[in-house]
C-alpha positions, 0 to 999 in steps of 0.5 A: 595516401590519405594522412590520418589524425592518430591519438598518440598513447600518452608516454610515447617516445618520439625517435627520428629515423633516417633513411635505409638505416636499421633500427631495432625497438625494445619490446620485452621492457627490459633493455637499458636503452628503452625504446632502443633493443639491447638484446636484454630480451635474449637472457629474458627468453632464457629464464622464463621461457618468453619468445621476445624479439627486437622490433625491427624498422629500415624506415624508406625516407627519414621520418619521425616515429612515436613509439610505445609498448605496454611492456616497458617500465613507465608504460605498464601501469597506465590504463589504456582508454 
């Protein structure tokens, strides 16, 4: 696999992942424990009718992951390049 130089998005969170554990990510923008999902998107779904789920990552070796969503609070009024 060749490694590739990616322009992280300013505003990402770097989270350390281990190793066959599950980790469920906040996509919604609503979840008190951004990046982490807290199922606020259940409620959400209910109320306006969305469709939002968790984004779930089992990583197969620790590793590190920057992570951002246009939804989440810090990220929606930043202009994308």
């Amino acid at each position: 696999m060749t490694e590739e130089k990616i322009n992280i998005s300013e505003g990402a969170i770097k989270v350390d992942l281990k190793t066959g554990r599950k980790y469920s990510f906040c996509t919604c923008g609503h979840s008190k424990k951004i990046p982490y999902c807290d199922e606020s998107h259940k409620k959400i779904n209910e109320e306006k009718g969305t469709s939002y789920k968790s984004f779930k990552i089992i990583p197969e070796q620790d590793c590190t992951l920057c992570i951002s969503s246009s939804n989440w609070p810090d990220q929606k009024n930043k202009k994308r390049g």
